[in-house]
C-alpha positions in Angstrom: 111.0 96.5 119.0 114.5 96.7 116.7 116.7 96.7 119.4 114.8 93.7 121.3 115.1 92.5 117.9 118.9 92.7 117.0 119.5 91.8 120.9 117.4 88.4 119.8 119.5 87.5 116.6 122.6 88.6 118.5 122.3 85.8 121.3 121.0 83.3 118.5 117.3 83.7 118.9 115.0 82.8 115.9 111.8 84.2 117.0 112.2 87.6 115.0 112.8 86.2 111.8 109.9 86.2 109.2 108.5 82.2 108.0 110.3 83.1 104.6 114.0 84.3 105.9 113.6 81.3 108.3 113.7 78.8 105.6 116.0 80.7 103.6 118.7 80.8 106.5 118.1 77.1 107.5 118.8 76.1 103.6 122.0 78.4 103.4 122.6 76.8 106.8 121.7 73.2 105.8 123.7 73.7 102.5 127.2 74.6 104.3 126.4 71.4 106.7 126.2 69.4 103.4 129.2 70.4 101.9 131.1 70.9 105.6 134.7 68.5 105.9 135.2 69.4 109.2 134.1 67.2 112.0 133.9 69.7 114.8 132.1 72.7 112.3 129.5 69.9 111.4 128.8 69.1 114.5 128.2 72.5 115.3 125.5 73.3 112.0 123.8 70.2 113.3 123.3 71.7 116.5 122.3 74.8 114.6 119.7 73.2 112.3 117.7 71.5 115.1 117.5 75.3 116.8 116.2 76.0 113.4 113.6 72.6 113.3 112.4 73.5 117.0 111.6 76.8 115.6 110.0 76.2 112.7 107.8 73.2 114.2 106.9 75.7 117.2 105.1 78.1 114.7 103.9 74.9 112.9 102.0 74.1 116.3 101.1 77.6 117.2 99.4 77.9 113.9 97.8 74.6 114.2 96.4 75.9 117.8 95.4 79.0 116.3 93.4 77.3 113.6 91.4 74.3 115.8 91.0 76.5 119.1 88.8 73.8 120.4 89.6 70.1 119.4 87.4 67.0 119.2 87.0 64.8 122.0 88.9 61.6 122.3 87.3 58.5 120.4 86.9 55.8 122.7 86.9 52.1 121.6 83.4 50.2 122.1 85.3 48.1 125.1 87.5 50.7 126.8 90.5 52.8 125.4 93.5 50.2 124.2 91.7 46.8 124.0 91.3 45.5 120.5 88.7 45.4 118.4 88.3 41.6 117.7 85.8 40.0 120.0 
């Protein structure tokens, strides 16, 4: 799985990268965005810490699915699903 690996972080892909070297890159990352004074190469880390966002909110939900593998039914409202409660 290393050169499947390397291949991954070589076309930009995230998925190999451990939760902790994640958030380290996307502060290094976010940090050089901060300080940036170039339109164009801001622009650019911007695009690059959203990559980072979608990935760390796709383990987010993974783990979340992992955790509740069978979630609660929908509540429904005494008079059907969006009228109000005030009668």
């Amino acid at each position: 799985m290393g050169i499947i690996d390397s291949i991954s972080r070589a076309l930009g892909g995230l998925g190999s990268l451990s939760a902790g070297e994640l958030e380290d890159q996307r502060e290094a990352l976010r940090l050089r965005y901060v300080s940036s004074g170039d339109v164009g190469e801001a622009s650019k880390l911007y695009n690059d810490l959203h990559r980072y966002d979608a990935e760390m909110t796709r383990r987010a939900n993974e783990a979340y699915a992992r955790e509740n593998p069978n979630p609660p039914e929908p509540r429904h409202r005494e008079h059907g699903w969006y009228l109000e409660n005030d009668d």
